[in-house]
Each structure stands twice: as C-alpha cells, then as structure tokens.
C-alpha positions in Angstrom: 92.4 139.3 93.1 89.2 136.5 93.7 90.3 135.0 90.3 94.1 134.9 90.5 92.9 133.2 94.2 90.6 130.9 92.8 92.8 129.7 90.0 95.8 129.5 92.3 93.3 127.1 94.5 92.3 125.0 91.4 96.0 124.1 90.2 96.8 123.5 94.2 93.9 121.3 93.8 94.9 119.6 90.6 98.8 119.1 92.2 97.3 117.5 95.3 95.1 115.3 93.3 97.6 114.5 91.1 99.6 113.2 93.6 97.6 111.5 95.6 96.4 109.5 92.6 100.5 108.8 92.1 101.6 108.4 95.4 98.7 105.8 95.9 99.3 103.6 92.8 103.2 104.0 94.1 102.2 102.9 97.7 100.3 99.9 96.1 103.3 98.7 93.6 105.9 99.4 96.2 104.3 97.7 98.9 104.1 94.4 97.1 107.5 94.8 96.2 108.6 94.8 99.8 106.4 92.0 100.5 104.0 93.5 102.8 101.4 93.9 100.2 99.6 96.6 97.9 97.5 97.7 101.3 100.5 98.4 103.5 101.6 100.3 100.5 98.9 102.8 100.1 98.1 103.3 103.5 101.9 104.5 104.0 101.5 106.7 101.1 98.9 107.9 103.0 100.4 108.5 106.8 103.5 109.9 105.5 102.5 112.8 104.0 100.4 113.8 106.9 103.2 113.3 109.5 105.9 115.7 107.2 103.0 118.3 107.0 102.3 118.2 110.7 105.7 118.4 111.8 107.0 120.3 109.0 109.2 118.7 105.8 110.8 120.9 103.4 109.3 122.1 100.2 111.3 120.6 97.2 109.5 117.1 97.5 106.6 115.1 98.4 106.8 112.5 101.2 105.8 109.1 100.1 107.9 105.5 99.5 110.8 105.0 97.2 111.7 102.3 95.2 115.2 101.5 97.4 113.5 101.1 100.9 110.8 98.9 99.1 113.6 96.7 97.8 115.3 96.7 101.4 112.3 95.9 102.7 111.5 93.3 101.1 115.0 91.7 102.0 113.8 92.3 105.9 110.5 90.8 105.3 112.7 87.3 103.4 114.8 87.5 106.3 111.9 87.4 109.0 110.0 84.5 107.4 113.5 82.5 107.0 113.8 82.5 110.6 111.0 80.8 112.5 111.7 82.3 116.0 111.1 85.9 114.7 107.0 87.3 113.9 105.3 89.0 111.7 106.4 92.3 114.4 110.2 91.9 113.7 109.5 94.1 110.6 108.1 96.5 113.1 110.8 96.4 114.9 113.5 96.8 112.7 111.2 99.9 111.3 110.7 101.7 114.7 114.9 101.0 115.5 115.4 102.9 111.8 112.6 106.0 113.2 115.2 106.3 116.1 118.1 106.7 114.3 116.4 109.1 111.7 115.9 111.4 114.7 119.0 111.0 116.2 120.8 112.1 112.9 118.4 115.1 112.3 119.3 116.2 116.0 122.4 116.3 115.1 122.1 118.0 111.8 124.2 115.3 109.5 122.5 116.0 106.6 124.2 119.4 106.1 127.3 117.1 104.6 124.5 116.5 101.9 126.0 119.6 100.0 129.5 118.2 99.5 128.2 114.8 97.5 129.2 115.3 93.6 126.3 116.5 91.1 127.6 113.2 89.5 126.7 110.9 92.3 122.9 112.6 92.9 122.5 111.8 88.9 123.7 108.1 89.5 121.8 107.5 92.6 118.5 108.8 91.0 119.2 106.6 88.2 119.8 103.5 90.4 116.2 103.9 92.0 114.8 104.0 88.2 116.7 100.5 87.3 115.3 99.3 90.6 111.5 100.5 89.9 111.6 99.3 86.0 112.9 95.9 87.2 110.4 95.7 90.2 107.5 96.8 87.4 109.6 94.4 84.4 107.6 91.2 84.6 104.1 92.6 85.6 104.5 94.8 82.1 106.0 91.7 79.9 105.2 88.9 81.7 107.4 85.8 83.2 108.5 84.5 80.4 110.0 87.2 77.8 109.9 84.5 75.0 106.0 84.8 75.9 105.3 88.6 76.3 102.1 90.1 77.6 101.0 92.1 74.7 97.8 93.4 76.4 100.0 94.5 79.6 102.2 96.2 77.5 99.7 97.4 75.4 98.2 99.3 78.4 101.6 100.7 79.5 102.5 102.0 75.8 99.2 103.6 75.9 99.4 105.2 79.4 102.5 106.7 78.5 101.5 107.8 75.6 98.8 110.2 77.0 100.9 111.0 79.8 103.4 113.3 77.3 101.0 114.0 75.3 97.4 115.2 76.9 99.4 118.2 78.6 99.0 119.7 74.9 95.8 119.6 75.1 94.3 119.8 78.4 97.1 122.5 79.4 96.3 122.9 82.9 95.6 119.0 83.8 98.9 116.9 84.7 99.1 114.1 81.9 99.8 111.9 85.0 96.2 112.3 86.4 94.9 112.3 83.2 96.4 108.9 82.3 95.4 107.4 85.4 91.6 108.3 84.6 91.8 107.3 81.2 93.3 104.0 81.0 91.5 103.0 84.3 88.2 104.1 82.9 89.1 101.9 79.9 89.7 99.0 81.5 87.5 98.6 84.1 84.7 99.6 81.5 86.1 96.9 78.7 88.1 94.1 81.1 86.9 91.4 78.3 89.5 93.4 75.8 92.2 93.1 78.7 91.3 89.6 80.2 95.5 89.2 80.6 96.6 92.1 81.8 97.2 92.0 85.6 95.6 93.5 87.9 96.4 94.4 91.7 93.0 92.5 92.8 91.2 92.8 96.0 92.9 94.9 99.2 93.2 93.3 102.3 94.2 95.0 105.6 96.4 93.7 107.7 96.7 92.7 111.9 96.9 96.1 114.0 99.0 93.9 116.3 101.9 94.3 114.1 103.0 97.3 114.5 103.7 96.7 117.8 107.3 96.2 118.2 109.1 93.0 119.4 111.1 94.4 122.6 113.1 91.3 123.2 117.2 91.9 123.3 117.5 89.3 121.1 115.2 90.0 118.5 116.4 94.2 119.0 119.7 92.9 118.8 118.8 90.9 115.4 117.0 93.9 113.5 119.8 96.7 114.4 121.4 95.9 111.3 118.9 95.9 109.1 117.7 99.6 110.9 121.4 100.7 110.1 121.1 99.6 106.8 117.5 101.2 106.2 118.2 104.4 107.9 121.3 105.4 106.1 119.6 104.4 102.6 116.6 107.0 103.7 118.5 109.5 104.8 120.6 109.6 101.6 117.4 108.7 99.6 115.9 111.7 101.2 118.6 114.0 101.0 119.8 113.9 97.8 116.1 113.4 96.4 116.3 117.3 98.2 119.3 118.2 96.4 
C-alpha cells in the first residue's frame, strides 16, 4: 500500500514537473508572440493554473496560454500602440471586458452546445493552433532569411526532438519532454561557444503593476468591446473543444 502510494506520488510529481517546465517555456514563447514579452508569458502560465485549481477546472486539461489568444493578442497590443490616445492599460482592459463575458457564458451554461461541433471541426481547429505555433516558432528555428538558415538553431530543435520520442525508451518513467528540456539546456548553457547563433530568450524583465489596472473611460470601454468579443469567443471555443 506505502509503495503503490509513493510511486503514485512520484509520477504525480514527474507530471507536475513536467508541465511546469512546458507550460513555462510556453508562457515565455507565447508571450513574445503577443507582444507583451517572455515575462508576462510565464508569469501567466503561472497564475492560471492556480486560479482553475482553486476554483475548480475540469480534469481533461491543463490551464495555461494557447497559441490563438497569443496571436489575438498580439493584434490588441498593434492596435493599442497604433493609437496614441489609448495606454499601455487598454490591453488590460480589453482582458478584464473578455473575464466578464467568460463568466457570463459559464452562468449560463453555453458550452453544453460544445457536444454538437463535428469530430471533424475539433481535428481542424487543433490543427490550426499547430500552423499558428510552427509559424510563431518558424523564424527563431531557421532564421529571417530561409536562403540563410540557422543551422545551429535548427540543429538544437532536431536534437530536442529527437530525445523527446526517444528517451521515453529508456528512461520509462521520465516524460521525454522534461528530459529534453534538461538535456539540451544543460548543453547549451554549459557549451554556448558551440551555439554562439542560436537564439536565445535573453534577460527577463517584469513589467509596471500599474497596468493591470483597467482604463474605465466609456470611450476607451467602448473601443476594447470588440476585441473582448473577439478574445472571448476564441477562448471559450479554444477551451472547449481543447475539452472535447
């Protein structure tokens, strides 16, 4: 009974590891893909987690950021820089508008329609957010110019992926995941002159507390209610059909 316990605590351990290791380096890639930088990305891979275990999620996926809000987001954050009356808050705004509807549609229990969508449509929507991550990820692995490609950056990814399918035959109860991230991290940071141009995500910075806090004037509510219409039906049918 204390071993079946134990082990059953290690491989909980490993899975929580494992994707917290993932969901980090997610956070980091997706963040700069939405503009708002690698340390806005971890640190809401971070929160998100913690609020679906406090208020309760469901138990067929992991909370975290996808690939399509990151690519919405980084539409909002174009937007908001194009238009000198709106801050650095609007995003904020625009983010806390989206909370509000996601609440109003779980009240009302929309996503139970969920279960009429096509098997068809889950498979081409899952596929759309893989085009969208392998183009966000294209020219960090081959470069800008594809006449000129990064051999040591694709070097790297060939190798990650390489342990990734196949340490799991070897170590048989370590995720090749987490075993890749060790690995080629180790590697690199311990031998950066064999890597000298392969890129890296380079120093974190936090950002201003102060925006966060939303912009409350009609005009600029008025202004981001699209784009919270627009993010808030993408995560719920992210969400839901990531569940089914």
């Amino acid at each position: 009974m204390a071993r079946a316990r134990n082990l059953k605590i290690l491989q909980n351990s490993l899975a929580a590891l494992t994707t917290s290791i993932v969901a980090l380096t997610l956070g980091a890639a997706l963040g700069m893909l939405s503009g708002r930088g690698a340390f806005a990305g971890m640190i809401s891979a971070a929160i998100f987690p913690i609020i679906a275990c406090t208020f309760g999620g469901t138990r067929v996926k992991v909370s975290g950021p996808t690939a399509p809000m990151s690519a919405m987001m980084a539409v909002i954050v174009g937007y908001a820089l194009s238009d000198p009356s709106l801050s650095d808050a609007f995003v904020s705004t625009v983010l806390y508008e989206t909370a509000i509807l996601l609440m109003l549609a779980g009240l009302f229990k929309t996503g139970r329609f969920i279960e009429f969508v096509p098997r068809v449509v889950v498979s081409g929507f899952m596929t759309g957010i893989g085009v969208l991550v392998w183009i966000s990820q294209e020219k960090t692995i081959i470069g800008p110019d594809i006449g000129a490609p990064n051999w040591q950056a694709i070097g790297l990814t060939t190798f990650t992926l390489v342990v990734i399918f196949l340490s799991p035959k070897i170590l048989r109860r370590v995720p090749g995941t987490l075993t890749a991230m060790v690995a080629v991290t180790s590697i690199y940071v311990a031998f950066p002159q064999w890597f000298p141009n392969a890129p890296a995500v380079g120093v974190l910075k936090g950002g201003s507390f102060s925006i966060f806090i939303p912009d409350l004037r009609p005009i600029v509510l008025l202004k981001a209610l699209p784009y919270a219409l627009q993010l808030a039906f993408l995560c719920y049918l992210d969400t839901l059909l990531t569940s089914l």
